[in-house]
DRENTIDO-603469 format. One record per residue: residue in one letter; x negated, y negated, z negated of N, C-alpha, C in turn. Coordinates in Angstrom, 3 decimals. Layout:
N
<pt type="a" n_u="X" n_v="Y" n_w="Z" ca_u="X" ca_v="Y" ca_w="Z" c_u="X" c_v="Y" c_w="Z"/>
...
This chain:
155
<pt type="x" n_u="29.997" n_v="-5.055" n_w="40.426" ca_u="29.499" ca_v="-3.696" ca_w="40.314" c_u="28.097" c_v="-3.620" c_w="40.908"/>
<pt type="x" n_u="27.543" n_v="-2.665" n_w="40.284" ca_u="26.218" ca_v="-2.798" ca_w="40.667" c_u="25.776" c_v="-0.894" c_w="41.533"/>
<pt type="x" n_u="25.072" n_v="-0.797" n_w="42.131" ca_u="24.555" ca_v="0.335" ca_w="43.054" c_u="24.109" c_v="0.886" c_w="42.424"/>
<pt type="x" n_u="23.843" n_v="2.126" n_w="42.883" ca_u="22.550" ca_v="3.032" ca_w="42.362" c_u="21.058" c_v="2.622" c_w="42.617"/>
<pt type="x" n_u="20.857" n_v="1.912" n_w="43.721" ca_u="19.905" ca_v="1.656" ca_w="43.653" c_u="19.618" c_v="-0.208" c_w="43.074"/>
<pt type="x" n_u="20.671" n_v="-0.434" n_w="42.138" ca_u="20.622" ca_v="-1.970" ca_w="42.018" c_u="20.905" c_v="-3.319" c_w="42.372"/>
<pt type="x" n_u="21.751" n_v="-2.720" n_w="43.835" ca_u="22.101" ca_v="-3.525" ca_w="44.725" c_u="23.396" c_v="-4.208" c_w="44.061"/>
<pt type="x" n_u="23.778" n_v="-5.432" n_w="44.487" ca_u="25.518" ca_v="-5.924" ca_w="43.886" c_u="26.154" c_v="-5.927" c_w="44.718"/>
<pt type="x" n_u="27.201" n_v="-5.173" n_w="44.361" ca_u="28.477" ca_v="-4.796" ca_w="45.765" c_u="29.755" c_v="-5.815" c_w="45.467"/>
<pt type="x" n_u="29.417" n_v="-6.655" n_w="44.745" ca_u="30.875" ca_v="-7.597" ca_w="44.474" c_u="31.476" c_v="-7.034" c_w="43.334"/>
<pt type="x" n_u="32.425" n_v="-7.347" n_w="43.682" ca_u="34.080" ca_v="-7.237" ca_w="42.847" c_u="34.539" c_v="-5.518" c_w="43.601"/>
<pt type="x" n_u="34.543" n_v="-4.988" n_w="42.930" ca_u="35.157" ca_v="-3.577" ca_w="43.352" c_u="36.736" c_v="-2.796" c_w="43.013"/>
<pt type="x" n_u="37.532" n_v="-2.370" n_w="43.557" ca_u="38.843" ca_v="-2.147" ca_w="41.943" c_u="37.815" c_v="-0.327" c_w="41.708"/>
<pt type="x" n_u="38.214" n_v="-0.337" n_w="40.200" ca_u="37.929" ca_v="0.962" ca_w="39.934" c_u="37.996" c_v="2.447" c_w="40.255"/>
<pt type="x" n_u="38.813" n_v="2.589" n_w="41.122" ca_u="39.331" ca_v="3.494" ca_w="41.582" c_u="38.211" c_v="3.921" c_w="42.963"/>
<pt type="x" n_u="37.927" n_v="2.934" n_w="43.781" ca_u="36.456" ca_v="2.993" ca_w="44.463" c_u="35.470" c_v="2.836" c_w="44.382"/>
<pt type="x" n_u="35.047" n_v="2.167" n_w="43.064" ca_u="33.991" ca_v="2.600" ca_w="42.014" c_u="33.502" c_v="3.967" c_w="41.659"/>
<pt type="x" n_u="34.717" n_v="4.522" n_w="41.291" ca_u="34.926" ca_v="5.953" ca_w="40.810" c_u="34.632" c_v="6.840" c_w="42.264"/>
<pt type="x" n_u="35.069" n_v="6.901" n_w="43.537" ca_u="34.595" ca_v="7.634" ca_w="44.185" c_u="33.339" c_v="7.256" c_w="44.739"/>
<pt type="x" n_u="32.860" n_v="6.070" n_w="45.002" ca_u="31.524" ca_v="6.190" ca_w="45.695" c_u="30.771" c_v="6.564" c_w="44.064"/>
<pt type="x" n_u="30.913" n_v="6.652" n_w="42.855" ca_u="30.039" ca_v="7.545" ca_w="41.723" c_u="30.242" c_v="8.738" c_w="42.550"/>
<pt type="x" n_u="30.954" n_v="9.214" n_w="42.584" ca_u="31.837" ca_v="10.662" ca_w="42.964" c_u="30.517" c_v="10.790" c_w="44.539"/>
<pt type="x" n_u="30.657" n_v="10.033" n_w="45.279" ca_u="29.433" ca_v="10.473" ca_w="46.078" c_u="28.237" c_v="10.608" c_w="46.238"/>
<pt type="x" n_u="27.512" n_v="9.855" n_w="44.994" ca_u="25.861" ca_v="10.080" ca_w="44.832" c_u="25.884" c_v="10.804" c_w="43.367"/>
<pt type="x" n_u="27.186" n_v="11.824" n_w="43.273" ca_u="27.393" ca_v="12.905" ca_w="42.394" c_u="26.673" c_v="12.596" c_w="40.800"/>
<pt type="x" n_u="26.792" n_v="10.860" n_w="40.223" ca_u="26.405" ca_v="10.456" ca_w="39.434" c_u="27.573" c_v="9.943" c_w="38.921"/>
<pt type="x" n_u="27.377" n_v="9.096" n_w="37.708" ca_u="28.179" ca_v="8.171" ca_w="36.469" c_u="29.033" c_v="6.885" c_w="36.903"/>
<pt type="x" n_u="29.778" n_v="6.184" n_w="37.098" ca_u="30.211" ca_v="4.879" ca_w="36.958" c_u="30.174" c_v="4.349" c_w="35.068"/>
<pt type="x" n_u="29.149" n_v="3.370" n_w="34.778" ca_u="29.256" ca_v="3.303" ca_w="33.462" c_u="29.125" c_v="1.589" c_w="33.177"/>
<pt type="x" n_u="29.768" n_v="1.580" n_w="32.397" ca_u="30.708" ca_v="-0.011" ca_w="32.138" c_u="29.389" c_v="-0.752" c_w="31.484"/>
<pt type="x" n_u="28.414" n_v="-1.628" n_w="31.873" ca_u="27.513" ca_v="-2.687" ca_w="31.320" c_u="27.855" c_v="-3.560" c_w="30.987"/>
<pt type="x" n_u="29.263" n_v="-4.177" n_w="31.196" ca_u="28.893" ca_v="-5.517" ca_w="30.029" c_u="30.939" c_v="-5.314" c_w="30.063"/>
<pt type="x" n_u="31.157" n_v="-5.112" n_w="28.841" ca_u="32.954" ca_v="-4.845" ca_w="29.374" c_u="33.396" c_v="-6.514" c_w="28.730"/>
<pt type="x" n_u="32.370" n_v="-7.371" n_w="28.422" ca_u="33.109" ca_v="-8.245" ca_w="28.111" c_u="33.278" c_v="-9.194" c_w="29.162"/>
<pt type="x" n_u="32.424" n_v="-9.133" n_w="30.208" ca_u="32.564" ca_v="-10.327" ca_w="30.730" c_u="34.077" c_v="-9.943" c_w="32.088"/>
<pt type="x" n_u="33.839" n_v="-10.821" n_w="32.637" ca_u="35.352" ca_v="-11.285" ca_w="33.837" c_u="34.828" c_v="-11.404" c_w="35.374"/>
<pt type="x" n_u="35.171" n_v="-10.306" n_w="35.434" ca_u="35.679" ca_v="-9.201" ca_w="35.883" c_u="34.244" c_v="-7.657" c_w="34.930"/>
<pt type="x" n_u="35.100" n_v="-6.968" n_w="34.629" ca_u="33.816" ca_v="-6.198" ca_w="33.656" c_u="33.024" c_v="-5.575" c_w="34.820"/>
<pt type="x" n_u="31.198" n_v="-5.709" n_w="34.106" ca_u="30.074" ca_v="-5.238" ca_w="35.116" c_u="30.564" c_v="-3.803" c_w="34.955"/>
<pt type="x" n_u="30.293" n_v="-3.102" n_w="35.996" ca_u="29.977" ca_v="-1.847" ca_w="35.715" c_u="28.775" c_v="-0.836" c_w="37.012"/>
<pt type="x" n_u="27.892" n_v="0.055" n_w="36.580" ca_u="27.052" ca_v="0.156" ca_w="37.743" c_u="26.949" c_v="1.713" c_w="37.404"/>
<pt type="x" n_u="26.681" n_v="2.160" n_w="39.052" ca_u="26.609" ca_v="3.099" ca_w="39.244" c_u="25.042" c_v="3.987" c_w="38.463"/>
<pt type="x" n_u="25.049" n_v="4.988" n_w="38.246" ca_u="23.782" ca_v="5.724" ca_w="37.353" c_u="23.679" c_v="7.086" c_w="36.858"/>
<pt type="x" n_u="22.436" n_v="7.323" n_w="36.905" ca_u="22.790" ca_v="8.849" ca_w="36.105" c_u="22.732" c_v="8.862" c_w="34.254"/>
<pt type="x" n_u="23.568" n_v="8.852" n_w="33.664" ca_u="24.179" ca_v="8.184" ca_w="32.177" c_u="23.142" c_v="9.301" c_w="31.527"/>
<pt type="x" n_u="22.805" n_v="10.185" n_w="31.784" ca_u="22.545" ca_v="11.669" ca_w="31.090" c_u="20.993" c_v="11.153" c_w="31.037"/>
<pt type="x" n_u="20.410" n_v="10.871" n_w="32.210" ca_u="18.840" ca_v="10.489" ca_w="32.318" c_u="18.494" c_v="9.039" c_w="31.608"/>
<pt type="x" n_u="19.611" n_v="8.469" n_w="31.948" ca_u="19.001" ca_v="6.945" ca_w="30.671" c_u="19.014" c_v="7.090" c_w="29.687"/>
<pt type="x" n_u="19.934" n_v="8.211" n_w="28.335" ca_u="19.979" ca_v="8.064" ca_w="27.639" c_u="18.501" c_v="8.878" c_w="27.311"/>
<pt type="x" n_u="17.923" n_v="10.281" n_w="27.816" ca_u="16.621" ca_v="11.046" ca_w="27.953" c_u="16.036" c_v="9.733" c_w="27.550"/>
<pt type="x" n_u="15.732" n_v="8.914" n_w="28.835" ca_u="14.593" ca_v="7.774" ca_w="29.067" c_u="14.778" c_v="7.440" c_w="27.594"/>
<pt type="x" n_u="15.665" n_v="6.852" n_w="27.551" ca_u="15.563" ca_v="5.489" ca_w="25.891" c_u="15.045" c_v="6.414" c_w="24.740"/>
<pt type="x" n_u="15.423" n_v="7.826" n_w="24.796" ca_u="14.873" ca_v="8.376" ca_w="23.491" c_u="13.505" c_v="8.642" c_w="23.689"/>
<pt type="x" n_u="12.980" n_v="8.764" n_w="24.891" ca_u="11.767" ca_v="9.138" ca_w="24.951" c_u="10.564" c_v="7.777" c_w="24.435"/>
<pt type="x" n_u="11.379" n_v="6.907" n_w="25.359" ca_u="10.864" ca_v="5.500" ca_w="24.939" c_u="10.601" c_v="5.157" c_w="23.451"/>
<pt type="x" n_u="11.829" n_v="5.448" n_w="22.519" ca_u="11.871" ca_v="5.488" ca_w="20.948" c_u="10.815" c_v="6.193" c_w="20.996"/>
<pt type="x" n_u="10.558" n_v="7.475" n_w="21.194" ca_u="9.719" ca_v="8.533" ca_w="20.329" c_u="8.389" c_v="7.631" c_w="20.717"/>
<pt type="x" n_u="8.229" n_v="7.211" n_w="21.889" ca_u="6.932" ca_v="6.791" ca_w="22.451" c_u="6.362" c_v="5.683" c_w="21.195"/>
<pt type="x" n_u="7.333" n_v="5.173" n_w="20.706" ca_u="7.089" ca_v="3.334" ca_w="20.114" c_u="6.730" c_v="4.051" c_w="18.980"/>
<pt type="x" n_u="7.507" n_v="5.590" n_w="18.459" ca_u="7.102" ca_v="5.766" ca_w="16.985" c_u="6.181" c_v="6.481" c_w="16.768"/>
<pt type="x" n_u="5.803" n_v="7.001" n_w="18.000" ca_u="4.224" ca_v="7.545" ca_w="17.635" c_u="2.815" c_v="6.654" c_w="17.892"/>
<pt type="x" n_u="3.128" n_v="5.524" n_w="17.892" ca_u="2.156" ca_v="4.309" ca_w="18.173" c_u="2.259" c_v="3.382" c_w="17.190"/>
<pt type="x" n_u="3.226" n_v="3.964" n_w="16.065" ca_u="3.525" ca_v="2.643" ca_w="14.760" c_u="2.607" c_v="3.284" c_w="13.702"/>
<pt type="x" n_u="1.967" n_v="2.520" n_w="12.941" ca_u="0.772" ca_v="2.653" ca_w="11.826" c_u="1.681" c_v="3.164" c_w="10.886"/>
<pt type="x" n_u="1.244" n_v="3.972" n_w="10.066" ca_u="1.732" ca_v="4.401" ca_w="8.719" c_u="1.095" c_v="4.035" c_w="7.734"/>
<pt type="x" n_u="1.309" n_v="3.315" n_w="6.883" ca_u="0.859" ca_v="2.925" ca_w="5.869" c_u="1.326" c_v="3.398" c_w="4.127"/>
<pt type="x" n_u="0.338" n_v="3.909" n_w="3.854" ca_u="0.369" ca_v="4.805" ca_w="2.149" c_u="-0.047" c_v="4.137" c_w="1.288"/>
<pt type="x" n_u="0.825" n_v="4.553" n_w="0.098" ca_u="-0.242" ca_v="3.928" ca_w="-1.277" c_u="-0.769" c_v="5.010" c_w="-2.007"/>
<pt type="x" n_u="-2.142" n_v="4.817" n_w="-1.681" ca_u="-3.294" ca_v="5.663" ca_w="-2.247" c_u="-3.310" c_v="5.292" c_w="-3.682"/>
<pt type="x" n_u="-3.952" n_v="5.786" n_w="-4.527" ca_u="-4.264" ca_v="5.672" ca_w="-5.932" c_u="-5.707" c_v="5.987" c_w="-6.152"/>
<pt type="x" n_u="-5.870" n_v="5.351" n_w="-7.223" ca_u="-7.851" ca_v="5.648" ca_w="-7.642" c_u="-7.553" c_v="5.011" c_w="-9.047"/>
<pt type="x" n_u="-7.508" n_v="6.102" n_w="-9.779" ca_u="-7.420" ca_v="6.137" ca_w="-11.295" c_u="-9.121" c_v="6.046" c_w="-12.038"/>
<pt type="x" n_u="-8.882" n_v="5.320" n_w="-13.151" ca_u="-10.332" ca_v="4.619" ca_w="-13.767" c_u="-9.969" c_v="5.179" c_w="-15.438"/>
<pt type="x" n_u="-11.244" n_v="5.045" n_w="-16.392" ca_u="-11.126" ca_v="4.820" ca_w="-17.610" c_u="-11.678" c_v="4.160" c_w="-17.966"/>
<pt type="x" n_u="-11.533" n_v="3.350" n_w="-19.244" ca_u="-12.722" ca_v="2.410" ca_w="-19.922" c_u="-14.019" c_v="2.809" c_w="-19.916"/>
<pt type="x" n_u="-14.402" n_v="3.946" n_w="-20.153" ca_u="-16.098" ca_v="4.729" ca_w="-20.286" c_u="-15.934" c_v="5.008" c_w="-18.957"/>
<pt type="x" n_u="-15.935" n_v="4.987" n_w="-17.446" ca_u="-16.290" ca_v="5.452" ca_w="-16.310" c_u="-17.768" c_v="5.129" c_w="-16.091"/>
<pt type="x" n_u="-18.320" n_v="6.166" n_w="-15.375" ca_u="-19.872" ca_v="6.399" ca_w="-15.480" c_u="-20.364" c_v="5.330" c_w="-14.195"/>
<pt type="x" n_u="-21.678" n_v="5.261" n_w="-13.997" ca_u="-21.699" ca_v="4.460" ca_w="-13.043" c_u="-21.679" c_v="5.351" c_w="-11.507"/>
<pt type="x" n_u="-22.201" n_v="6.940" n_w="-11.802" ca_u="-21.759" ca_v="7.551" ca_w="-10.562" c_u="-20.457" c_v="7.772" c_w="-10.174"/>
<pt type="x" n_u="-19.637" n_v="7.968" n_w="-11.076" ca_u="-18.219" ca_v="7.855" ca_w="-10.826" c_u="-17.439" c_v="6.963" c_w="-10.615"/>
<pt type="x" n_u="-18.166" n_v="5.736" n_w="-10.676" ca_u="-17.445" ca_v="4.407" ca_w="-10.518" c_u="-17.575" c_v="4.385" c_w="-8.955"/>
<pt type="x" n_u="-19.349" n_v="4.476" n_w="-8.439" ca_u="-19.646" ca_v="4.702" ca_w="-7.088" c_u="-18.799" c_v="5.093" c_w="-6.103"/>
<pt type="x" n_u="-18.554" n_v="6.793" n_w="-6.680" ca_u="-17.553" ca_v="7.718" ca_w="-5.675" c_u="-16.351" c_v="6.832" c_w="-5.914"/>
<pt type="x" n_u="-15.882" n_v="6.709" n_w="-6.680" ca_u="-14.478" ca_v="6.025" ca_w="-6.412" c_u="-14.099" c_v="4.535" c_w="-5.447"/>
<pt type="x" n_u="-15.190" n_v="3.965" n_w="-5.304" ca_u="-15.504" ca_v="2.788" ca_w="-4.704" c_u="-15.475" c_v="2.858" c_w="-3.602"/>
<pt type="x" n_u="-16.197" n_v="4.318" n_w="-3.174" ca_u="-16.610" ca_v="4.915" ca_w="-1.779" c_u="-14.929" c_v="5.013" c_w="-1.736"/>
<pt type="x" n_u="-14.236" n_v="6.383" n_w="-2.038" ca_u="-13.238" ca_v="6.650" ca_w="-2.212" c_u="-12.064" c_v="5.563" c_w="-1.521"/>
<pt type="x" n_u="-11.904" n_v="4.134" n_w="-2.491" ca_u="-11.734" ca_v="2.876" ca_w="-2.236" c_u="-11.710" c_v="2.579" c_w="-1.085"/>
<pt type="x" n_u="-12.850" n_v="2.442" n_w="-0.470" ca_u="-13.165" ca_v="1.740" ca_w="0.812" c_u="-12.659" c_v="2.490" c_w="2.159"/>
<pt type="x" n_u="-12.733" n_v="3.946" n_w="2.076" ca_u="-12.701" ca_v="4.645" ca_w="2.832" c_u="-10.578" c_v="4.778" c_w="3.133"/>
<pt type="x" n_u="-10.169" n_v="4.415" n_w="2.153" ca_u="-8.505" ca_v="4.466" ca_w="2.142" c_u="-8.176" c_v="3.151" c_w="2.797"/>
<pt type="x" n_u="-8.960" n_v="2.010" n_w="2.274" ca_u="-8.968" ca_v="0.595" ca_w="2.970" c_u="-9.540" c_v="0.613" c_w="4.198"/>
<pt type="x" n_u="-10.425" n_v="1.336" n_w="4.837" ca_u="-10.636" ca_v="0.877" ca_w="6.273" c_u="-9.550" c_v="1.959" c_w="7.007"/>
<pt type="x" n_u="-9.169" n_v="2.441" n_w="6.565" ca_u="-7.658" ca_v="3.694" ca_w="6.905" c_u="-6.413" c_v="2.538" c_w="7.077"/>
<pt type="x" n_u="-6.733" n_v="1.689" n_w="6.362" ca_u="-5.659" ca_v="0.762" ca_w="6.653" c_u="-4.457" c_v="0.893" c_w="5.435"/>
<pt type="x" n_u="-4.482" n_v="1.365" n_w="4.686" ca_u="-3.391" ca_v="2.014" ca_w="3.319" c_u="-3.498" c_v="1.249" c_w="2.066"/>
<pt type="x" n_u="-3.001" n_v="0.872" n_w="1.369" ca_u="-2.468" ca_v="0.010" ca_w="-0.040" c_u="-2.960" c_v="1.093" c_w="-0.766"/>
<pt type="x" n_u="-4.242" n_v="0.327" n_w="-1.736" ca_u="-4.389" ca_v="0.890" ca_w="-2.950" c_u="-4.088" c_v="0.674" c_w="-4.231"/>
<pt type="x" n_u="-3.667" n_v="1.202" n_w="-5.121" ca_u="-3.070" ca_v="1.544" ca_w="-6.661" c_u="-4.377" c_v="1.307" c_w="-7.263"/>
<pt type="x" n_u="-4.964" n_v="0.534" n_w="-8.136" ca_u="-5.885" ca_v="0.796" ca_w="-8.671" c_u="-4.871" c_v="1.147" c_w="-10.429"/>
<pt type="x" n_u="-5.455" n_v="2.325" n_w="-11.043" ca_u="-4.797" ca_v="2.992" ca_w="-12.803" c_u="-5.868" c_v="3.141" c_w="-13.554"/>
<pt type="x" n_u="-5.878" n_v="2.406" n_w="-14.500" ca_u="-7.001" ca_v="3.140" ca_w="-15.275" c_u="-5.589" c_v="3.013" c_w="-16.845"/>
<pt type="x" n_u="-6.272" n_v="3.947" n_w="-17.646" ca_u="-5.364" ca_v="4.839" ca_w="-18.669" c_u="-6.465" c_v="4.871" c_w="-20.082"/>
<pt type="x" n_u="-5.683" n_v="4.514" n_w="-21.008" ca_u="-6.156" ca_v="3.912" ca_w="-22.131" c_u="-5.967" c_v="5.202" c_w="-22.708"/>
<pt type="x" n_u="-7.077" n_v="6.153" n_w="-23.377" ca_u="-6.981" ca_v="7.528" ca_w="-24.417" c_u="-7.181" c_v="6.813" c_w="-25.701"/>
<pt type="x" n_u="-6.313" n_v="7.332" n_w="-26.779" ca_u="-6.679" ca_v="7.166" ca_w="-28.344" c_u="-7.165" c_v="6.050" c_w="-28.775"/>
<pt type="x" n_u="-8.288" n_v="5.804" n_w="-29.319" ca_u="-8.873" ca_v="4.447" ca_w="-29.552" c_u="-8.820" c_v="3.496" c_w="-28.585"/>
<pt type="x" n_u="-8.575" n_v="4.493" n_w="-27.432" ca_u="-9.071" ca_v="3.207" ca_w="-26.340" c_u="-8.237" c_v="2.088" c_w="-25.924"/>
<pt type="x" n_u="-7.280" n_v="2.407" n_w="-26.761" ca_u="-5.935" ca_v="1.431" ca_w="-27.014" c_u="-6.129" c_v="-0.029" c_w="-27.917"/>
<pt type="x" n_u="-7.061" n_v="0.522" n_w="-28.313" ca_u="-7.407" ca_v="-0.678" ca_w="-29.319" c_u="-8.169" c_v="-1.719" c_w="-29.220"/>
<pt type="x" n_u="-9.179" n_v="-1.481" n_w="-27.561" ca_u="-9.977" ca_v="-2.162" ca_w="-27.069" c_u="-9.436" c_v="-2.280" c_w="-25.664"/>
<pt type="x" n_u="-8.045" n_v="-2.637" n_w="-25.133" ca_u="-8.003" ca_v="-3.206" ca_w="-23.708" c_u="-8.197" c_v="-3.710" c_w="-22.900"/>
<pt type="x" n_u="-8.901" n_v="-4.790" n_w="-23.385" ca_u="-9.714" ca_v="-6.045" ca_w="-22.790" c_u="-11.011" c_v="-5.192" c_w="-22.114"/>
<pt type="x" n_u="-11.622" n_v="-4.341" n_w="-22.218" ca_u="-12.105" ca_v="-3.365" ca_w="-21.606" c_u="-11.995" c_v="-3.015" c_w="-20.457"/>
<pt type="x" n_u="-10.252" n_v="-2.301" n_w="-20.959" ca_u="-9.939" ca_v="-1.928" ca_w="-19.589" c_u="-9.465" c_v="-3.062" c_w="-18.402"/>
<pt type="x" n_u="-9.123" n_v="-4.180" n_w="-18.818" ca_u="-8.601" ca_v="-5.209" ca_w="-17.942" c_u="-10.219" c_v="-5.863" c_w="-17.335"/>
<pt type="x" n_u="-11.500" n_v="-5.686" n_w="-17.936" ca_u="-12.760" ca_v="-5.739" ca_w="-17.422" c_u="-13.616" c_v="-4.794" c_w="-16.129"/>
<pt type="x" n_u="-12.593" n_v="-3.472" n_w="-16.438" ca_u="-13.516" ca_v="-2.494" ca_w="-15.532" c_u="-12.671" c_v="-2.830" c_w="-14.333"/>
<pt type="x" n_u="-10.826" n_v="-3.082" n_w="-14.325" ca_u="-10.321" ca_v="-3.005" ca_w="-13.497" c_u="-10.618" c_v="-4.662" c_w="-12.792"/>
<pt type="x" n_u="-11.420" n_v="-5.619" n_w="-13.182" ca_u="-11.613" ca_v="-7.044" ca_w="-13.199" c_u="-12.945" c_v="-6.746" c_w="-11.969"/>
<pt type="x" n_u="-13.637" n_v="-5.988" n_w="-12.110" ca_u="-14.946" ca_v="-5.716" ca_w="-11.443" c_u="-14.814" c_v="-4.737" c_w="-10.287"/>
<pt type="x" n_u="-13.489" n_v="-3.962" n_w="-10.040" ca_u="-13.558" ca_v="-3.271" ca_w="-9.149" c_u="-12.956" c_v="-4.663" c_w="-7.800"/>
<pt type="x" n_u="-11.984" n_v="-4.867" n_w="-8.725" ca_u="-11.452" ca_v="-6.406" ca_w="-7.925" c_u="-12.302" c_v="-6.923" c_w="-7.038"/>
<pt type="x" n_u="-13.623" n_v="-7.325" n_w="-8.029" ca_u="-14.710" ca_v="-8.113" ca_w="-7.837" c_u="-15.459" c_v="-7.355" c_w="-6.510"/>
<pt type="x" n_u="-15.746" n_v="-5.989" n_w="-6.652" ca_u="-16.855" ca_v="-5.305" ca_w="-6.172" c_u="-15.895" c_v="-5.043" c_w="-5.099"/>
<pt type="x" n_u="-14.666" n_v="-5.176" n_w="-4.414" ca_u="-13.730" ca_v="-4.582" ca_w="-3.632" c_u="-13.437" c_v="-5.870" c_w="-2.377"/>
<pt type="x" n_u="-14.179" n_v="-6.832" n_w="-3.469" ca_u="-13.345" ca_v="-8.542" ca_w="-2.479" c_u="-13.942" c_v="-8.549" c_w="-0.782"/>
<pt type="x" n_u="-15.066" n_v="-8.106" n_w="-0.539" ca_u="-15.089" ca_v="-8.519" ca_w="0.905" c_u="-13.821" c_v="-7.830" c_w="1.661"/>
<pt type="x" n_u="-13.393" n_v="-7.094" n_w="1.777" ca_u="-12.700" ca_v="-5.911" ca_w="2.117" c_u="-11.678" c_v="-5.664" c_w="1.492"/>
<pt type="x" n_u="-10.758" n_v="-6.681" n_w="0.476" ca_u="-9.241" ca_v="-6.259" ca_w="0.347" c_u="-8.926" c_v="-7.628" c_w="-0.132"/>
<pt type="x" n_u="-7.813" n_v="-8.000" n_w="-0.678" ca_u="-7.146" ca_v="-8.854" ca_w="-1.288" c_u="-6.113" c_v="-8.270" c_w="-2.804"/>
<pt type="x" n_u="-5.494" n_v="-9.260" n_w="-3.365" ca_u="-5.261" ca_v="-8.473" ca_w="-4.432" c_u="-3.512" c_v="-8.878" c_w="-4.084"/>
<pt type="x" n_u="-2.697" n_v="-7.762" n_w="-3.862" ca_u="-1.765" ca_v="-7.533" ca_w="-3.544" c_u="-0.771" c_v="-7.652" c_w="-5.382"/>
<pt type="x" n_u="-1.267" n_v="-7.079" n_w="-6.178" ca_u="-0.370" ca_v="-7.286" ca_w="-7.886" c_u="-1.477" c_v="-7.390" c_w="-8.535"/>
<pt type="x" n_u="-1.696" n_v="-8.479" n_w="-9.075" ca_u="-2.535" ca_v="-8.777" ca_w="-10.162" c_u="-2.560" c_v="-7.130" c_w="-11.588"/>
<pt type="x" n_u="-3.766" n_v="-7.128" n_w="-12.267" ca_u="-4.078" ca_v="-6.498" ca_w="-12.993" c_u="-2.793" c_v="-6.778" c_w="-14.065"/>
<pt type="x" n_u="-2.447" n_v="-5.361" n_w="-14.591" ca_u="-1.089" ca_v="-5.699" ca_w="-15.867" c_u="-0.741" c_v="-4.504" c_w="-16.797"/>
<pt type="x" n_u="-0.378" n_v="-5.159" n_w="-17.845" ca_u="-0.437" ca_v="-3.632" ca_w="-18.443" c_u="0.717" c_v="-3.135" c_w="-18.566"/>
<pt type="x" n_u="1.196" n_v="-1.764" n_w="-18.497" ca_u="2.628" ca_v="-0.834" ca_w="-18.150" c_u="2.641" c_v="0.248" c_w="-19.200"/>
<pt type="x" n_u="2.459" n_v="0.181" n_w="-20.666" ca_u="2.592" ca_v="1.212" ca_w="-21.695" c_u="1.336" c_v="1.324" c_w="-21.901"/>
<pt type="x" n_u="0.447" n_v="2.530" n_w="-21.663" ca_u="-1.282" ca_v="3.127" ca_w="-21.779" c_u="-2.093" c_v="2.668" c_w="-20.225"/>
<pt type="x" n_u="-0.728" n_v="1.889" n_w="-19.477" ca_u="-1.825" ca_v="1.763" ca_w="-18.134" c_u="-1.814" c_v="0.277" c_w="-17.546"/>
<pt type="x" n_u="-3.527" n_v="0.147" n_w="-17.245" ca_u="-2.949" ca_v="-1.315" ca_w="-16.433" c_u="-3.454" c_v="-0.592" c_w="-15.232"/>
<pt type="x" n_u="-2.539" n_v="-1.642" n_w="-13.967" ca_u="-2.757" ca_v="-1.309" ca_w="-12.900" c_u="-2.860" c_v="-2.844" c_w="-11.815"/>
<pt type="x" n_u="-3.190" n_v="-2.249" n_w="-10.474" ca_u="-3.202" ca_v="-3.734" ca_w="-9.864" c_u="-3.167" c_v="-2.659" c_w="-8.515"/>
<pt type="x" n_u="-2.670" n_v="-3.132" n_w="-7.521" ca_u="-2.718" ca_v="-3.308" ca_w="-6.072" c_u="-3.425" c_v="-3.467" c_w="-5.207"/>
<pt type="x" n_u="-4.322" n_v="-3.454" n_w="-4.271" ca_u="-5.155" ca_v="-3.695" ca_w="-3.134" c_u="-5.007" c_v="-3.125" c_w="-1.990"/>
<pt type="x" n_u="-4.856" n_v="-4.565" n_w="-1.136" ca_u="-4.312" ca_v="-4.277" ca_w="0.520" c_u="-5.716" c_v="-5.005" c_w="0.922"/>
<pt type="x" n_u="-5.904" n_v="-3.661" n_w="2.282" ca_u="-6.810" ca_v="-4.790" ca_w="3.427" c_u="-6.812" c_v="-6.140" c_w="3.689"/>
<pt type="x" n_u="-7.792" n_v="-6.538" n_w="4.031" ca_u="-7.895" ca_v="-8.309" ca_w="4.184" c_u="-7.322" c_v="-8.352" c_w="5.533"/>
<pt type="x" n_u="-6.920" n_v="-9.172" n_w="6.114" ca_u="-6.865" ca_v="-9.462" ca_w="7.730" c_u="-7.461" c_v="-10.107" c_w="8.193"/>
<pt type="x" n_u="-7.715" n_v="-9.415" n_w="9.064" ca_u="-9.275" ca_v="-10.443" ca_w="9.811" c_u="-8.444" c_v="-10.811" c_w="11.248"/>
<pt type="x" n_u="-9.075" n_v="-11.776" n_w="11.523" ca_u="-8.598" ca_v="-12.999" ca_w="12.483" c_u="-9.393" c_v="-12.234" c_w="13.792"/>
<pt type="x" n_u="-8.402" n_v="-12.191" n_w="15.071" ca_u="-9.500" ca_v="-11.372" ca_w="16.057" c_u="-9.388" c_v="-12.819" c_w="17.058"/>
């Protein structure tokens, strides 16, 4: 058995376990019931369990969240609009978040894909210091798409 303040009192029978809890008006609570003779130590049961959740909340407000952003393209994208989206791009990647790259084939533009597997080929290109390619470029009905995660840099 173990103290309130941590100390080891031996081998105890339960029954005087139970009253010296009974005198520092705290818990007797069983730590290891498998072993021989079972641990058990004196505590306040109500405040450890506080502590551990607080501890949880602590760990989960210090864990990164990570999103998948999107940045949709077309075959005719202008070169200022290619820009902003690049910006766009970069600014989700130094955020630390997985980008979707979509670009979407209208009417004719179905008929010339190789196009679109070119514009989405150059963002790749224009994106490489600063990401990796997480799903290769592919086509899914009217859309190809591809993936981009931050690079990891070695500290």
């Amino acid at each position: 058995m173990l103290d309130y303040n941590g100390a080891e009192l031996g081998v105890v029978k339960t029954s005087d376990a139970l009253k010296r809890a009974g005198e520092y008006g705290i818990d007797l609570v069983e730590v290891s019931p498998t072993a021989k003779p079972p641990v058990c130590r004196i505590m306040d049961y109500g405040k450890y369990k506080y502590e551990q959740e607080k501890r949880k909340k602590e760990q989960k407000k210090h864990q990164v969240q990570i999103k998948l952003k999107e940045v949709k393209f077309h075959v005719n994208v202008g070169d200022h609009d290619y820009e902003t989206k690049m910006r766009n791009l970069k600014k989700f990647i130094e955020h630390g978040d997985r980008v979707k790259l979509s670009l979407m084939f209208r009417g004719r533009e179905n008929a010339h894909r190789e196009l679109g597997f070119e514009v989405i080929k150059r963002v790749i290109a224009d994106a490489d210091p600063y990401t990796s390619v997480d799903q290769m470029p592919r086509l899914q009905g009217r859309f190809v798409s591809a993936i981009l995660v931050p690079k990891k840099t070695k500290i």
